[in-house]
C-alpha positions, 0 to 999 in steps of 0.5 A: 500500500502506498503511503505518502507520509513513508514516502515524504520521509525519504531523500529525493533520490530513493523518492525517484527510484521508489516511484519507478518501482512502484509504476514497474510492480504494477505493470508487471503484475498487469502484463501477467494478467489473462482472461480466465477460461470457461468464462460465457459469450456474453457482450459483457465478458466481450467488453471486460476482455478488451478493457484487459486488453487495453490496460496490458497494452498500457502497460507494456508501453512502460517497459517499451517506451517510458521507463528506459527514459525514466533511468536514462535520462538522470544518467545522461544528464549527468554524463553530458554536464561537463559543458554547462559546469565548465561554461559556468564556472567561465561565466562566473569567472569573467562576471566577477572581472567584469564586476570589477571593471564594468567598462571592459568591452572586451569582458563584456563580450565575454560575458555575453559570448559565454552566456549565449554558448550557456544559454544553448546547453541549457536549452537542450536540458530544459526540452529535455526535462520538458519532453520528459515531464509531458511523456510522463504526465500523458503516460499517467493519464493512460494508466488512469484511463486504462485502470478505471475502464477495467473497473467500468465493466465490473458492474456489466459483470455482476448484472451479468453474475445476476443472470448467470445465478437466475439461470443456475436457479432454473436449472436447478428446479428442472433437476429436482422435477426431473428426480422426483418425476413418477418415473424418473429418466436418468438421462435426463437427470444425468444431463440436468445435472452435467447443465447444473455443473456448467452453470456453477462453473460459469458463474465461478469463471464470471466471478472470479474474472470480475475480482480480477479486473477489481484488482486490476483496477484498485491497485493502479493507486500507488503507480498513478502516484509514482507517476505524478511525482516523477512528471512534477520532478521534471515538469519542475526542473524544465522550469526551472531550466527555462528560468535559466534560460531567460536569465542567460539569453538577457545576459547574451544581449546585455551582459551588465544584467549579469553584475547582480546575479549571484552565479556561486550559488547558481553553481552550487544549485547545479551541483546539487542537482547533478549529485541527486541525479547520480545518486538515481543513477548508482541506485538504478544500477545497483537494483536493477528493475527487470523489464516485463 
């Protein structure tokens, strides 16, 4: 059971990889799902089947397209960070000499070239963020679809469970007129008794199929949260991207805008971001999730 008081408590990057595995669980668990045998040619079960159809198909769109982003994207992130870190750590350098002599052309220049080389790596980051943010949201939205179609056919179901009984209850009193007959036939009773049987094991099969797509359908609760999460994470760091990217492109055409930024901390900043972004990664790596 998903528990967001448990989940609060843990550092960002087990949050990360909690949600990845909470979203893989119940896709795994979705893809070994089938339509029990025996079950009647009804619309209901016709509707039912194709719903669990649907929602495996969901779900095998995780492991086939969603979730190797969801791991990659952290460890390309940090594995291609050497250009923003060395281009910050040069526009924090020529910031602070132009700081100290503000009418320097060439330092302005400098200024403004090492913005505009900056402001085009952050962008590639940010539409990465960005691409990966919607990818999740709409993948989130997906799931929910495909969860709450399965518990949609679940009343169709038990009207049909209802049926199944009423039938199961006629041939019963066909059976026992059939024993206590003046003269009973008993091939007639053995087939009453065989049709009996048949119904018992429709409605077991009816039933059991609509426990199944209950179960289906309530448990998708902790991947629908993982899923908000891990789009909220990337949504926010595209944002915040996109904050820097205006901040630098001001920069490349004004390079005086940059004398009150307090680019250290900015550094510090991107720093932290990389170290949470390499401890997802050793986490990935030391507790691989097997794909369905």
């Amino acid at each position: 059971m998903f528990s967001i008081t448990a989940f609060a408590a843990l550092a960002p990057n087990q949050q990360y990889l909690q949600s990845v595995q909470a979203i893989t669980g119940y896709n795994q668990f979705i893809t070994g799902q089938s339509a029990p045998s025996g079950l009647p040619n009804d619309p209901a079960i016709v509707q039912a089947t194709s719903a669990l159809t649907q929602s495996r198909q969901v779900s095998l769109t995780w492991f086939n397209q969603v979730y190797p982003s969801c791991l990659n994207v952290p460890e390309n992130i940090t594995s291609e960070s050497g250009g923003i870190t060395a281009l910050l750590q040069e526009l924090t350098s020529v910031a602070g000499q132009f700081a100290s002599d503000p009418g320097n052309s060439q330092l302005a220049q400098a200024v403004a070239s090492t913005a505009g080389q900056l402001a085009g790596e952050v962008n590639t980051l940010q539409l990465s963020c960005a691409g990966l943010g919607s990818t999740l949201s709409q993948y989130a939205t997906s799931l929910q679809q495909a969860a709450q179609g399965l518990l949609t056919c679940i009343g169709a179901l038990q009207s049909l469970i209802s049926t199944e009984h009423a039938t199961l209850c006629s041939d019963i009193a066909k059976l026992n007129s059939l024993q206590h007959a003046t003269c009973p036939n008993q091939g007639d009773i053995n087939a009453a008794e065989r049709l009996v049987q048949n119904d018992q094991q429709t409605i077991n099969s009816t039933a059991g199929f609509a426990e199944q797509l209950n179960s289906c359908g309530q448990s998708a609760g902790g991947a629908v949260s993982g899923l908000n999460y891990l789009a909220a994470y990337w949504v926010q760091l595209a944002s915040l991207a996109n904050t820097s990217l205006q901040a630098l492109r001001q920069i490349s055409g004004q390079p005086a805008s940059v004398i009150p930024l307090d680019l250290q901390t900015a550094s510090k900043a991107w720093q932290g971001l990389l170290d949470q972004l390499c401890a997802i990664t050793t986490l990935a790596a030391a507790e691989p999730l097997v794909a369905g």
